[in-house]
MARMARTOR-898529 format. One record per residue: residue in one letter; z, y, x of N, C-alpha, C in turn. Coordinates in Angstrom, 1 decimal. Example, Ala and Ser with C-alpha at 12.3 -4.5 7.8 and 13.67 -1.06 7.14 Angstrom:
// MARMARTOR-898529
R badren    n.z    n.y    n.x   ca.z   ca.y   ca.x    c.z    c.y    c.x
R      A    7.8   -5.7   13.2    7.8   -4.5   12.3    7.8   -3.3   13.2
R      S    7.1   -2.2   12.8    7.1   -1.1   13.7    7.9    0.0   12.9
END
This chain:
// MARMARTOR-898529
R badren    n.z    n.y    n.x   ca.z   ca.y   ca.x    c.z    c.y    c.x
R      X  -15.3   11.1    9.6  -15.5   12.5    9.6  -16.1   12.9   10.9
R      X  -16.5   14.1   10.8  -17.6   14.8   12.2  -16.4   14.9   13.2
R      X  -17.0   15.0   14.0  -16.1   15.4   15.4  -15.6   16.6   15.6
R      X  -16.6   17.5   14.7  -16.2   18.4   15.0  -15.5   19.5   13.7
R      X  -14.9   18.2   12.9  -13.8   18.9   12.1  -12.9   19.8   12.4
R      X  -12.2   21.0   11.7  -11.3   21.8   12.1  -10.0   21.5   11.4
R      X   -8.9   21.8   12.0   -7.6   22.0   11.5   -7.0   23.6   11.6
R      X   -6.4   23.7   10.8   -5.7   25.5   10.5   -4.3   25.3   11.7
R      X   -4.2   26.4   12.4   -3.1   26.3   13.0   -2.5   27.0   12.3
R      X   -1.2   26.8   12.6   -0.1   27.6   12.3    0.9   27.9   13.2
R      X    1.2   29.4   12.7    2.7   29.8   13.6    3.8   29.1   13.0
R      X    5.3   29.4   13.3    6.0   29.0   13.1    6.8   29.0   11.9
R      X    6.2   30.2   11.0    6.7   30.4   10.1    5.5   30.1    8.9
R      X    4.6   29.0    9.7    3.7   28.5    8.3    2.3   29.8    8.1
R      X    2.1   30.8    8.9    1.3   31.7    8.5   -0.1   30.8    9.5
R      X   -1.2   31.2    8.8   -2.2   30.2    9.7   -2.8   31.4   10.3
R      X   -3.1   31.0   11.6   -3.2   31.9   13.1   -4.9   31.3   13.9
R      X   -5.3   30.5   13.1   -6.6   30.3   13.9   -6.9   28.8   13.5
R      X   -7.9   28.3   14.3   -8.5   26.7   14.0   -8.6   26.0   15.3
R      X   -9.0   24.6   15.0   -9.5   24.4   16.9   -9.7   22.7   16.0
R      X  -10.5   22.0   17.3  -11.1   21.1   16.5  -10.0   19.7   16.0
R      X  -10.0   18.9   15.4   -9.3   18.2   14.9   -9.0   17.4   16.1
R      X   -9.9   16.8   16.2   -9.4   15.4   17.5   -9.0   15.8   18.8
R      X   -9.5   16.8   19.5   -9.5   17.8   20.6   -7.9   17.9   20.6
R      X   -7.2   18.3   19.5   -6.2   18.9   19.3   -4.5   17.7   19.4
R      X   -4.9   16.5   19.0   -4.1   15.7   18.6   -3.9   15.0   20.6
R      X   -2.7   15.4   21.1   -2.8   14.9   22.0   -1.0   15.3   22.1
R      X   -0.8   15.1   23.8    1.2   15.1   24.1    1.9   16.4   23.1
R      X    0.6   17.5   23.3    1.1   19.0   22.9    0.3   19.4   21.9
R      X    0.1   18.9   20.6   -0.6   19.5   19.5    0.2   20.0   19.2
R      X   -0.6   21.2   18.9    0.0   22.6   17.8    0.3   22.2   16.4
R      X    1.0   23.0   16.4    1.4   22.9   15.1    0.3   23.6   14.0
R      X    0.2   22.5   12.9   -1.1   22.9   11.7   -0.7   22.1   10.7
R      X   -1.7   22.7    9.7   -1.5   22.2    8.2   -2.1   20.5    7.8
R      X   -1.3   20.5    7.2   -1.8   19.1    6.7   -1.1   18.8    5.3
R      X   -1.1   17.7    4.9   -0.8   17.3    3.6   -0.7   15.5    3.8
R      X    0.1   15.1    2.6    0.3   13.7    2.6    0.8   13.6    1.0
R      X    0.1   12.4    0.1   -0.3   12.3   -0.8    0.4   10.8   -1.6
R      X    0.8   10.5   -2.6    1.4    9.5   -3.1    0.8    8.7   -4.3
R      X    0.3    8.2   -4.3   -0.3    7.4   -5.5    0.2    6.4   -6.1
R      X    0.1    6.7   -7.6    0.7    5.9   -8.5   -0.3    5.1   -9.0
R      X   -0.4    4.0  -10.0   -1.2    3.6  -11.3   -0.6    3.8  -12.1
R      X   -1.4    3.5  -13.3   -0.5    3.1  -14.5    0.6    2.9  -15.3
R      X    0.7    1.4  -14.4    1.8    0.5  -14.4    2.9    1.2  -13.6
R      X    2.9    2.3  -12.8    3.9    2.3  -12.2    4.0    2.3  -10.5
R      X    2.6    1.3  -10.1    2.9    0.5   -8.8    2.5    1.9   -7.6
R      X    2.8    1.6   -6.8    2.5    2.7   -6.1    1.4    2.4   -4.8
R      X    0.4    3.0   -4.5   -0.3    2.7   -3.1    0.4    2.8   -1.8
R      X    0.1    1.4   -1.1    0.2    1.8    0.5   -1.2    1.7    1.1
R      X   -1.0    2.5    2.1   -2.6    2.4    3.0   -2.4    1.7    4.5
R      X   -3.1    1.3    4.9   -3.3    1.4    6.5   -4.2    1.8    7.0
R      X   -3.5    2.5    8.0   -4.7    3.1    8.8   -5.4    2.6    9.4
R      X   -6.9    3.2    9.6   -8.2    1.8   10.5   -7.4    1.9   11.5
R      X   -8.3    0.7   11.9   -8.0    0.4   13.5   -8.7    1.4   14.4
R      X   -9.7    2.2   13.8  -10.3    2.3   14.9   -9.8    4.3   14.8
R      X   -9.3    4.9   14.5   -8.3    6.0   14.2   -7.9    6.2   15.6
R      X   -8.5    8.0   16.1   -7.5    7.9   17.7   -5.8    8.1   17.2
R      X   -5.6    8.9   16.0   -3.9    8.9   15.8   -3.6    7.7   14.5
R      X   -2.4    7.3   14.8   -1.6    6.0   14.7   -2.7    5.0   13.9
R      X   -3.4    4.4   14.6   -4.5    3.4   14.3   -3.6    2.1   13.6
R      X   -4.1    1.4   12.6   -3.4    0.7   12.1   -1.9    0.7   11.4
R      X   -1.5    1.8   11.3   -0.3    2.1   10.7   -0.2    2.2    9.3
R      X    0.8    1.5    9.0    0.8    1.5    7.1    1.4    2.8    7.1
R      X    1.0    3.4    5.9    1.7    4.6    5.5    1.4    4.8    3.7
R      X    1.7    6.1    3.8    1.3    6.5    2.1    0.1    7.0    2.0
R      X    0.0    6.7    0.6   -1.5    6.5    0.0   -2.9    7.5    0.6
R      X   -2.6    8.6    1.0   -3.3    9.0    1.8   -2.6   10.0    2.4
R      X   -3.1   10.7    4.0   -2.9   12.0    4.4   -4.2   12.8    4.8
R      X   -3.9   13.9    5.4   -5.2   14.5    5.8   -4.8   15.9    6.3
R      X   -5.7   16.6    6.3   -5.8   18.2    7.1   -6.9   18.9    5.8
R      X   -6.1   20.4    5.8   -7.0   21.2    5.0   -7.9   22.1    5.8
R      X   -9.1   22.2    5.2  -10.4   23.5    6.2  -10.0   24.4    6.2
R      X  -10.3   24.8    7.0  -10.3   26.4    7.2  -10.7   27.2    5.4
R      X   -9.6   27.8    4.8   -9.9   28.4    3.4   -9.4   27.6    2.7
R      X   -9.4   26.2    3.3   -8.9   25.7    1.6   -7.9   25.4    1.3
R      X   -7.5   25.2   -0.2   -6.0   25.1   -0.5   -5.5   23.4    0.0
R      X   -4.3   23.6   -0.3   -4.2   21.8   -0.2   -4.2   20.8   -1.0
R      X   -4.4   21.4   -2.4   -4.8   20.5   -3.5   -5.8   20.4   -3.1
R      X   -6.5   20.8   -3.2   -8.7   21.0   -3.1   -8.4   19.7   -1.8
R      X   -7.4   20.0   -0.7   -7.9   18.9    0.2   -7.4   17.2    0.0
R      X   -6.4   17.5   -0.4   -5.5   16.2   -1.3   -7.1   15.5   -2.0
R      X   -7.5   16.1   -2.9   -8.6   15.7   -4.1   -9.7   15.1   -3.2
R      X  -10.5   16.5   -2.1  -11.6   15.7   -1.0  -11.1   14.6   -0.3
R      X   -9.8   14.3    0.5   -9.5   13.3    1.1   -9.2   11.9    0.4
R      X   -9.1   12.4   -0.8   -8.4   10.9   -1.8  -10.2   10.3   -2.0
R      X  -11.0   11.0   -2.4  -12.5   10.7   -2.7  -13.0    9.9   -1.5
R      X  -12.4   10.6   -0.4  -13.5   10.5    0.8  -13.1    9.2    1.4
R      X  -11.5    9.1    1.8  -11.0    7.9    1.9  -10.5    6.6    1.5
R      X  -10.8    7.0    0.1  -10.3    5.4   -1.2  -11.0    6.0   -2.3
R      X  -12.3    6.7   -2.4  -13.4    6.7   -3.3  -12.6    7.1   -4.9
R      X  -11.6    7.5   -4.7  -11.0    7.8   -6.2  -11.0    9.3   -6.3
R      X  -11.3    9.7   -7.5  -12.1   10.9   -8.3  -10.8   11.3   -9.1
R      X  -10.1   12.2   -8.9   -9.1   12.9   -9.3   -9.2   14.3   -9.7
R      X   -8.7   14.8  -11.1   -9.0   16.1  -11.2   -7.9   16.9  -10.6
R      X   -8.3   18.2  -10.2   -6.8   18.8   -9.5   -5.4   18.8  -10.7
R      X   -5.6   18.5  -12.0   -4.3   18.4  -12.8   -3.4   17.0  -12.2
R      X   -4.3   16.4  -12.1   -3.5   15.0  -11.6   -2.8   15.1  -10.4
R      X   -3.2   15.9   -9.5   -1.9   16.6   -8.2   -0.6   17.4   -8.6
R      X    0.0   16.6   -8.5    1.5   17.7   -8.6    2.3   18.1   -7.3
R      X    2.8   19.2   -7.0    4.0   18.9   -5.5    4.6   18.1   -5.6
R      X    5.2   17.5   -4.4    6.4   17.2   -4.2    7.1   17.5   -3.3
R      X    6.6   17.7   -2.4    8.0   18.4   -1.5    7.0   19.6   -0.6
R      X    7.1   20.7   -1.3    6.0   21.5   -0.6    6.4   22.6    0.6
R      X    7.5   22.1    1.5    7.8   22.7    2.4    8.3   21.3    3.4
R      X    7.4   20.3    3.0    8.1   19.3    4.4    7.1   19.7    5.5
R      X    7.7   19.3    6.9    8.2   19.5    7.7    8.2   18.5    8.6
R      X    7.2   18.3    9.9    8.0   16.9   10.7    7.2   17.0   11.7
R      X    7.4   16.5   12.9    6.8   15.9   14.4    7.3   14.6   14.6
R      X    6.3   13.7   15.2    6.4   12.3   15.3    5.3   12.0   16.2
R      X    5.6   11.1   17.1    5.0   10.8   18.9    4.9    9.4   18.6
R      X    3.8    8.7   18.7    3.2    7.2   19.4    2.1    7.4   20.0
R      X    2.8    6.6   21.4    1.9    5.8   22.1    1.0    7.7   23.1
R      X    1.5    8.3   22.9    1.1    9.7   23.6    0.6   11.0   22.8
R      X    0.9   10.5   21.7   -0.2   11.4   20.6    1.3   11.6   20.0
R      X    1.3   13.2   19.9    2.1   13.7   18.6    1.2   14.3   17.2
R      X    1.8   14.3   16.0    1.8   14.6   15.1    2.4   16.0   14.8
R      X    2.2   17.1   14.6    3.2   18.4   14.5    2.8   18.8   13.2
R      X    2.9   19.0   11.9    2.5   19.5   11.1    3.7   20.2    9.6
R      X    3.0   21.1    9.2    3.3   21.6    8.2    2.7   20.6    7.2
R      X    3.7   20.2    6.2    2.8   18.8    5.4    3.2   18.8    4.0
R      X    3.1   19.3    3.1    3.1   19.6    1.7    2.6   18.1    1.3
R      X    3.7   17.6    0.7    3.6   16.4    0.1    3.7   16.1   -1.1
R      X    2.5   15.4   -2.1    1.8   15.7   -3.3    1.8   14.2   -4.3
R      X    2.0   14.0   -5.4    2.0   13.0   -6.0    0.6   13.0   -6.7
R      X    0.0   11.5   -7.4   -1.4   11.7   -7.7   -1.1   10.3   -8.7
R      X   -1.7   10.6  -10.2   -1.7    9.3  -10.9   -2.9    8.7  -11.4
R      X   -3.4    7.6  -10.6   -4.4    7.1  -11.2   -4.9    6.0  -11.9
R      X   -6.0    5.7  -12.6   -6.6    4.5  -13.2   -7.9    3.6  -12.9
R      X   -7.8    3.9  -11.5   -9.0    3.2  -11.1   -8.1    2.3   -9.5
R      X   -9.6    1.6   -9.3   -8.7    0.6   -7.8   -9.3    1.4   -6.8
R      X   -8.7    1.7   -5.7   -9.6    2.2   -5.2  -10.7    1.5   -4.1
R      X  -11.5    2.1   -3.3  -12.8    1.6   -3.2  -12.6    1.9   -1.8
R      X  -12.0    1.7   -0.6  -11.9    2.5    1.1  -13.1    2.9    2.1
R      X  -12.4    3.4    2.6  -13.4    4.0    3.6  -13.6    2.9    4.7
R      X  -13.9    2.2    5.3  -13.2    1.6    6.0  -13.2    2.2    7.8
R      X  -14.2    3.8    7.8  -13.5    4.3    8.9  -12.1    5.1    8.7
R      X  -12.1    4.8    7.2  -10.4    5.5    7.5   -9.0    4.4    7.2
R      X   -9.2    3.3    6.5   -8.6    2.2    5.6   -9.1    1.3    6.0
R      X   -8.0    0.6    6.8   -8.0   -0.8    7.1   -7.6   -1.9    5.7
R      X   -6.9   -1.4    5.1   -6.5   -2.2    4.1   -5.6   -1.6    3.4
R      X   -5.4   -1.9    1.5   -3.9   -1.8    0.6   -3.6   -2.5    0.1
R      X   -2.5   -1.7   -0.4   -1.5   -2.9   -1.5   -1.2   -1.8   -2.3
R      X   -0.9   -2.3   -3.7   -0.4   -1.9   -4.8    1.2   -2.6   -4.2
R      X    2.2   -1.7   -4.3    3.3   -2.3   -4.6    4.5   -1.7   -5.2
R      X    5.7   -2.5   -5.5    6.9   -1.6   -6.2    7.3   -1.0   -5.9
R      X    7.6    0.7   -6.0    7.8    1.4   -5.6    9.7    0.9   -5.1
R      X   10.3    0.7   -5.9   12.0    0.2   -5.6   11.7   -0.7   -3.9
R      X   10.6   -1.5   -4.0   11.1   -2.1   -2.6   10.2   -1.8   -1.1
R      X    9.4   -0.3   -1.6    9.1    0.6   -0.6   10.3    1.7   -0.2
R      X   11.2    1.7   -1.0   12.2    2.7   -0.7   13.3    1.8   -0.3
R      X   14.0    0.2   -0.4   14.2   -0.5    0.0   14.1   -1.5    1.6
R      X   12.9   -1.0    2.2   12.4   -1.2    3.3   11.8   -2.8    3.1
R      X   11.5   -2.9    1.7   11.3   -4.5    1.7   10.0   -4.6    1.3
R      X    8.5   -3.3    1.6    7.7   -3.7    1.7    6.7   -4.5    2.7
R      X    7.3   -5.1    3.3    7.2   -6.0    4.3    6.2   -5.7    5.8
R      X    6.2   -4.3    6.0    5.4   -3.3    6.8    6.3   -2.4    7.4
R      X    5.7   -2.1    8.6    6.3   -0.9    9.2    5.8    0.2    9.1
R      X    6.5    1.3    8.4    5.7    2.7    7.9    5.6    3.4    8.8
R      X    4.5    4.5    8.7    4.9    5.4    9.9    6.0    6.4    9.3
R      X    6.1    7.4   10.3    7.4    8.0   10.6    7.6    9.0    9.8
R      X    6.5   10.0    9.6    6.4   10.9    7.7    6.9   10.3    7.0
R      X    6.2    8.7    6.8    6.3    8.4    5.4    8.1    7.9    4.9
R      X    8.4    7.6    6.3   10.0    7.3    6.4   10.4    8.5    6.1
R      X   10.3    9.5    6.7   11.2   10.6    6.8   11.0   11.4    5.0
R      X    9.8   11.2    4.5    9.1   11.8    3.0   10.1   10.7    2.3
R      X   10.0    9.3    2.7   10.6    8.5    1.2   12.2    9.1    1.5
R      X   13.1    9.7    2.0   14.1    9.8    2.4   14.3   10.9    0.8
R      X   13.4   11.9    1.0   13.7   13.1    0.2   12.5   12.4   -1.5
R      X   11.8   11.7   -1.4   11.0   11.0   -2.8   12.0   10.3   -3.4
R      X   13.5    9.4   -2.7   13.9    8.2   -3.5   14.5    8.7   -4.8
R      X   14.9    9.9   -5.1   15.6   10.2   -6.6   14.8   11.4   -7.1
R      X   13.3   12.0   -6.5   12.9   12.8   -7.1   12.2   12.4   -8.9
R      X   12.4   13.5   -9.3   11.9   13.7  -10.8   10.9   12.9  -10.8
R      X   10.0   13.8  -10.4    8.4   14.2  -10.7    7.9   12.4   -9.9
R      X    8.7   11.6   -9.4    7.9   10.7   -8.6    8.5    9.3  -10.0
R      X    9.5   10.2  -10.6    9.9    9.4  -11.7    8.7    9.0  -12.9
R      X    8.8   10.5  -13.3    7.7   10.4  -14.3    6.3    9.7  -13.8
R      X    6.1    9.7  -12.5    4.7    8.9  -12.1    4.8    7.5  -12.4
R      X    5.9    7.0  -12.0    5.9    5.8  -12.2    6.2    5.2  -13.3
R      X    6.2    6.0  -14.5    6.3    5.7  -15.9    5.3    4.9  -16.4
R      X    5.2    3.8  -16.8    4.3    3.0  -17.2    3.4    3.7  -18.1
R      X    2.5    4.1  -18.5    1.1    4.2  -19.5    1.3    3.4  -20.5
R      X    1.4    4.0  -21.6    0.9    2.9  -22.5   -0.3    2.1  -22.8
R      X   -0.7    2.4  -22.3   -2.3    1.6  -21.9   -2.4    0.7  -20.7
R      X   -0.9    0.9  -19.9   -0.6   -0.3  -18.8    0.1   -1.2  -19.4
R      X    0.4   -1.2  -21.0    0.9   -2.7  -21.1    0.1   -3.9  -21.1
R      X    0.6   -5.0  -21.1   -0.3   -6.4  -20.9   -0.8   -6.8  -22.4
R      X   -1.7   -7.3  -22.4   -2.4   -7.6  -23.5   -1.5   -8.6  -24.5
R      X   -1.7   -8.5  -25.7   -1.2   -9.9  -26.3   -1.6  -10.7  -26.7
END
C-alpha cells in the first residue's frame, strides 16, 4: 500500500474525529482508530491462518487471522474487509459473504515498540477459492482446524487480537455455521 494511506481516528467513544497517515501513526502512542479483522472459512470447514510479511513496519512475521486491515476515510468496514481480502490473498468476495462477529471488539497490544490501539469489528468470510498472497502483505498460510486453533495446537504463535478474538469466537454461532461443511466439500467417490 502507498505511504501515504489514511487511517480514521477515533474518540473514545468510537465516533471518528479525523485521519492522519497510516504508518506515521503506528508508533509507542498511536491513537486510537478503526480497523477490522476478518476470519476465513472454506468449504470444508478449515479455517485460514496468515503471516504477516516480513517486511511489515507493525508485527512483521506474525501469524494471525485470515486477514486485518484499516477502513478509508468514508468507508464502511465491510467494503474494507472485501478490498483488503482482494488486495491481500487475491480472493473476490461478495459483501453477503461477510457476516459480524464481534462488532464492538476492542483491544491495544505493544511489540517491540509499536502499539496497536484499535476499534476492530471482527467479521467472518466463507470461501471457495485458495487464496493467491500478496507477498508485500503475506509471508505465508495454512488451511487449518479450526478445534486446534482454539486449542493452541496450531503450532504458531498468534498475535495478540487474534488470542484475545479466539477467546470470544470459541462457542460463537455464526463461526459455527461457517465451518459447516458444503456439500460440495464432500470427497469424491
Amino acid at each position: 500500500m502507498a505511504d501515504d494511506e489514511l487511517i480514521v481516528l477515533l474518540s473514545d467513544d468510537g465516533r471518528a474525529i479525523g485521519t492522519a497517515p497510516k504508518l506515521a501513526s503506528h508508533h509507542r502512542e498511536t491513537p486510537l482508530h478503526a480497523a477490522f479483522s476478518s476470519y476465513v472459512f472454506d468449504r470444508s470447514g478449515r479455517f485460514l491462518l496468515t503471516r504477516r510479511a516480513l517486511s511489515k513496519k507493525t508485527w512483521p512475521g506474525v501469524w494471525t487471522n485470515s486477514c486485518c486491515g484499516h477502513p478509508a476515510p468514508e468507508e464502511d468496514a465491510v467494503s474494507a474487509v472485501r478490498r483488503r481480502l482482494h488486495h491481500e490473498l487475491g480472493l473476490s468476495v461478495t459483501i453477503d459473504e461477510i457476516v459480524p462477529l464481534l462488532p464492538d471488539f476492542r483491544y491495544r497490544a505493544e511489540l517491540d515498540g509499536i502499539v496497536e490501539n484499535e476499534i476492530c469489528p471482527v467479521f467472518g468470510v466463507r470461501v471457495d477459492a485458495e487464496p493467491v498472497p500478496n507477498p508485500d502483505e503475506v509471508e505465508e498460510y495454512r488451511w487449518v482446524d479450526w478445534p486446534e486453533v482454539l486449542a493452541g495446537r496450531a503450532g504458531v504463535a498468534l498475535s495478540p487480537w487474534s488470542l484475545l478474538q479466539l477467546v470470544e469466537l470459541e462457542d460463537h454461532p455464526t463461526v459455527t455455521a461457517l465451518r459447516t461443511p458444503s456439500p460440495s466439500a464432500e470427497a469424491p467417490r
